[in-house]
C-alpha positions in Angstrom: -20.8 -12.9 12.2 -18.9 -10.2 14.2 -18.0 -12.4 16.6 -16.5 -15.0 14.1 -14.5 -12.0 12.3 -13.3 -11.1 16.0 -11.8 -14.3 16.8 -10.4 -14.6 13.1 -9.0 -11.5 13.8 -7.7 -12.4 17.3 -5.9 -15.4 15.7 -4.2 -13.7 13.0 -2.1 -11.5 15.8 -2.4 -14.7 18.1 -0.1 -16.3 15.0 1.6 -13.6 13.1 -0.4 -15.3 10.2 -2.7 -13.6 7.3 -4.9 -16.4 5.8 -3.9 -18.1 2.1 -7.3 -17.0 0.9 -7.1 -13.7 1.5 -3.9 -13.2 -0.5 -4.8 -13.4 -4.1 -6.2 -10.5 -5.9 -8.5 -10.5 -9.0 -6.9 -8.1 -11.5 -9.8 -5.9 -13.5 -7.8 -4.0 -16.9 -10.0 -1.2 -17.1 -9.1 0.6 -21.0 -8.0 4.4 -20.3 -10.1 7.1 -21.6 -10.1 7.5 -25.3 -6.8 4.7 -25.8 -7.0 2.0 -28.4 -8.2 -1.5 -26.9 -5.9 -3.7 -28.5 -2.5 -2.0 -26.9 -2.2 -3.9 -23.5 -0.5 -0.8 -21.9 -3.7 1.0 -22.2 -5.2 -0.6 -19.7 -5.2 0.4 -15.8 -5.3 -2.8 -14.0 -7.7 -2.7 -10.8 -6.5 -5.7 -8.2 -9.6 -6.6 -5.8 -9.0 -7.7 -3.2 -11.1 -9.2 -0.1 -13.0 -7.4 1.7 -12.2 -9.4 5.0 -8.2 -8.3 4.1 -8.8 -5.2 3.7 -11.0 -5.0 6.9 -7.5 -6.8 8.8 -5.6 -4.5 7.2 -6.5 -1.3 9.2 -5.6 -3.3 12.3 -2.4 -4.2 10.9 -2.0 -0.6 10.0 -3.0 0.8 12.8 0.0 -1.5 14.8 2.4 -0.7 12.1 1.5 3.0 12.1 2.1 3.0 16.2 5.7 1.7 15.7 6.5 3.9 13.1 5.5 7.0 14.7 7.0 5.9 17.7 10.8 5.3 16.3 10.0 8.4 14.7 10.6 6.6 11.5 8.7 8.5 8.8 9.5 11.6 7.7 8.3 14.4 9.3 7.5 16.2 5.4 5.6 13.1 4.7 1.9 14.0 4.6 0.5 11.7 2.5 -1.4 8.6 3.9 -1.2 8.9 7.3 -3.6 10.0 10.2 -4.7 14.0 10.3 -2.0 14.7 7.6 -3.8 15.1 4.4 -2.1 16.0 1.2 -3.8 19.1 1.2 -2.2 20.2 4.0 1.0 19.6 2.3 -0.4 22.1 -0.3 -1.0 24.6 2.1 2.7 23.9 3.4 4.0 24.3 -0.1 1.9 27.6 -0.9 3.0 29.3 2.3 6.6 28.7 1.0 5.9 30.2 -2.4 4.5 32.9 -0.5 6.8 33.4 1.8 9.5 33.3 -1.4 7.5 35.9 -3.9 7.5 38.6 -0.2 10.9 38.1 0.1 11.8 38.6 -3.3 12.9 35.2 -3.7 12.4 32.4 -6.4 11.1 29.1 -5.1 11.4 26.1 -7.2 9.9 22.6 -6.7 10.3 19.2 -7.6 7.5 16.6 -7.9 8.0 12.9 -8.5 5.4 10.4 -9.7 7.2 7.0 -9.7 5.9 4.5 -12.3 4.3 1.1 -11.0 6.3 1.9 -7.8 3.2 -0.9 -6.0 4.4 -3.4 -9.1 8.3 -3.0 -7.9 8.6 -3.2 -4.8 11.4 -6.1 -3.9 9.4 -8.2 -1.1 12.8 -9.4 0.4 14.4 -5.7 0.5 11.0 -4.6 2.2 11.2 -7.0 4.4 15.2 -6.6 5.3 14.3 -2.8 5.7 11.3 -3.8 8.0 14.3 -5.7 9.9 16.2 -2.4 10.2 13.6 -0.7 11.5 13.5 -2.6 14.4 10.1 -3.8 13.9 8.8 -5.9 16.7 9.3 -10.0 15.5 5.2 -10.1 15.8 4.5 -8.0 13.5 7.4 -8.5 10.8 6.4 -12.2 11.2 2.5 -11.0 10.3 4.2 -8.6 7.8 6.0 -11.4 5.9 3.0 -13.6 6.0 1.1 -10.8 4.5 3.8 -10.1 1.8 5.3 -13.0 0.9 3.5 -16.0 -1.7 0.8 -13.6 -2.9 -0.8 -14.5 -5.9 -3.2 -12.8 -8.5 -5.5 -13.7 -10.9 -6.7 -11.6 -14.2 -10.6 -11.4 -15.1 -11.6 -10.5 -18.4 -15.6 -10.4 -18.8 -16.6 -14.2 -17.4 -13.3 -15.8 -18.1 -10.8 -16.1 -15.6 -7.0 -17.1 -15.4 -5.1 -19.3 -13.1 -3.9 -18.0 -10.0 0.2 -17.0 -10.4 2.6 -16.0 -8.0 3.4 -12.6 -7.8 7.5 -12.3 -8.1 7.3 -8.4 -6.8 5.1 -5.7 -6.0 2.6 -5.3 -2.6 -0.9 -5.4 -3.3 -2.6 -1.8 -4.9 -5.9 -1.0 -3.2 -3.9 -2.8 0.2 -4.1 -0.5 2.8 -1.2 -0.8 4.2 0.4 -0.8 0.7 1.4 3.3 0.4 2.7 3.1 4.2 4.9 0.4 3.3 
């Protein structure tokens, strides 16, 4: 089994191509705490997605993650999903800044943004003409773009569940490389 995964694996960098199969996620809407059922809003919408693209996924990361660090592309502030940068050590940045205000008699203020549905807006095309800025090596914006593009979903409700659709926008929640992207 390993070795079948290996050589899967092998050919998807061999050909810059992520497998058909592997691109459509069941959407799960999970009701919210306490909300009334029959408003569709109140439902969080949990994408699964395989298990065998999720396990490529850290590979493709993992390349993705080695160009971005070195064209020191990402911000050096950003601490959230990446490697031995946890967001708690962003909180310890941001409390020794308050701290350092309040002994200097200074006021320290702070801004914190939570963008709506930012995974269900990203513009696949914009992503990938950004990718294209970034000087991303043609492999892997090729394997990027097969990854991205012609994804489809699927939503599950109890046994029932829909035809597959195309998904106009958005990069897949639960995808790990989804938040570096």
């Amino acid at each position: 089994m390993i070795f079948e995964f290996t050589e899967i694996i092998n050919n998807i960098f061999k050909f810059n191509y992520f497998p058909k199969a592997w691109k459509t996620a069941v959407v799960v809407p999970i009701l919210k705490p306490g909300k009334d059922p029959i408003q569709p809003e109140n439902y969080r919408p949990i994408s699964l997605l395989s298990t065998l693209s999720k396990l490529t996924e850290n590979f493709i990361l993992d390349k993705l993650n080695e160009h971005l660090a070195g064209n020191k592309i990402l911000c050096p502030e950003q601490f959230g999903f990446r490697k031995s940068l946890t967001t708690t050590h962003q909180l310890l940045r941001v409390v020794e800044y308050i701290t350092s205000g309040f002994e200097k008699g200074e006021c320290t203020g702070a801004v914190f943004l939570d963008v709506q549905k930012a995974f269900d807006r990203v513009w696949i095309q914009g992503l990938i003409h950004k990718l294209i800025r970034y000087k991303t090596p043609p492999h892997l914006l090729q394997l990027l773009k097969s990854y991205l593009e012609e994804r489809k979903f699927a939503v599950k409700i109890g046994n029932s569940i829909s035809e597959a659709k195309i998904m106009r926008a958005g990069i897949p929640k639960g995808g790990k490389i989804s938040p570096v992207l």
